[in-house]
Residue, then its C-alpha position, 0 to 999 in steps of 0.5 A: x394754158x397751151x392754145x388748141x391748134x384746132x379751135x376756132x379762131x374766134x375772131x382774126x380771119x373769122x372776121x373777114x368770113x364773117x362779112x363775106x358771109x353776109x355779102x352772101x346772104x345781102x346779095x342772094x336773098x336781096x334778089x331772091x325777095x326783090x322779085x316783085x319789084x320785075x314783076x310788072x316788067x316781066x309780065x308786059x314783056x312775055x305777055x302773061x297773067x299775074x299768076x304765072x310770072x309770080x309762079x317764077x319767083x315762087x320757084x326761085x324762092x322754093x328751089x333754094x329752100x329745096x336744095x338745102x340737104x343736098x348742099x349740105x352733104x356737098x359741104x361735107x364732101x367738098x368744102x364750104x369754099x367749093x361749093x360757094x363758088x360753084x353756087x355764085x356761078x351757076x346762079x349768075x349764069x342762071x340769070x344772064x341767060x335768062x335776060x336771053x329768053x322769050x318763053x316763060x316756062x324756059x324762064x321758069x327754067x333758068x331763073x327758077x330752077x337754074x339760078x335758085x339751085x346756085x343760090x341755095x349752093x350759096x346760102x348754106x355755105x354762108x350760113x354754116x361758115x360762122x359756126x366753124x370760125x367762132x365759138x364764143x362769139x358765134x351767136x354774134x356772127x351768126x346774127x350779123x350773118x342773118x341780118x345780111x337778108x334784111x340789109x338785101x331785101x332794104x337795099x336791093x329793092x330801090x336798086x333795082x327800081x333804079x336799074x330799071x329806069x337807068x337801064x331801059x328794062x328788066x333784062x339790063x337790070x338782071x344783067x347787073x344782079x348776075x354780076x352780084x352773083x358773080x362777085x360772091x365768088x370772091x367771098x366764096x374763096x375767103x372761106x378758107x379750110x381750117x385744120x381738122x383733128x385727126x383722129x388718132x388725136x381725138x380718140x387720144x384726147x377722150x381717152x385723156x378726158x375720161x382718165x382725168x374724170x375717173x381721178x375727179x370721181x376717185x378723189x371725190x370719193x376720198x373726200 
């Protein structure tokens, strides 16, 4: 049989996307659901209720979901590759400038909004890779994938409650999770575009696919 040139690979470099991937989701939903851990120090720090430094995290976990339609028609116009890089630094510039602030709605800003929107650039790239690269074994990827936000959630939490302690405060702690953010951009490269069919051969290969039916169909009736 001759090997499809546009196939998935199925494995080879579809493992190195594979992992990165997860690196992706560890890091942006390990963040995204440690929240709670800063809650406290945040709340001494601005000098706020409970209520509105929860609203912050709440903001950072919506705007990701939120932007999930608009970064997948920036997938299709850009590439996964593009638009995971440009998600790792908008969101690690999100976070450093946020350590910067004093005022809890410009954290909201930049925390919430800012650093959610370049999360969710992140996350849709991360998820929709492994279905490019794998066909046989996408279910596998994809649950090695998905498996990355509980692996993020598991370590993230105790890393941060050590950032704390070792770094003197949130702001230091934050510093370091920009820096995660930061290191997606080097997965975001290993998304690497694969060949796409061109058209003249897709419409080609339908017209090959029926004729090849209708023989099927036509020796069927002979029988």
């Amino acid at each position: 049989d001759v090997k499809d040139p546009y196939a998935p690979p199925d494995g080879g470099w579809g493992w190195v996307v594979m992992i990165c991937a997860f690196i992706c989701c560890l890091v942006l939903d390990g963040i995204c659901y440690v929240f709670g851990v800063f809650l406290e120090p945040l709340i001494e720090d601005f000098k706020v209720d409970n209520a509105t430094m929860s609203a912050v995290g709440s903001v950072l976990s919506g705007v990701i979901q939120l932007v999930g339609p608009f970064v997948a028609l920036l997938v299709n116009l850009l590439g996964m590759r593009i638009v995971c890089i440009i998600g790792a630094v908008i969101s690690s510039a999100g976070f450093f400038f946020a350590t910067f602030v004093t005022d809890v709605w410009l954290l909201m800003v930049l925390l919430g909004i800012v650093a959610g929107t370049g999360l969710g650039l992140m996350y849709v790239p991360a998820v929709v890779s492994v279905g490019y690269y794998f066909d046989k074994r996408r279910a596998l990827a994809t649950g090695v994938v998905c498996s990355g936000s509980g692996a993020g959630t598991f370590i993230l939490a105790p890393f941060a409650s050590f950032l704390l302690i070792q770094l003197g405060g949130w702001r230091g702690a934050m510093r370091v999770f920009a820096g995660l953010c930061l290191f997606c951009v080097l997965c975001g490269l290993c998304f690497k575009p694969l060949k796409k069919k061109p058209k003249k051969l897709k419409h080609r290969q339908c017209r090959e696919m029926k004729t090849t039916q209708r023989i099927e169909e036509g020796r069927k009736n002979l029988e």
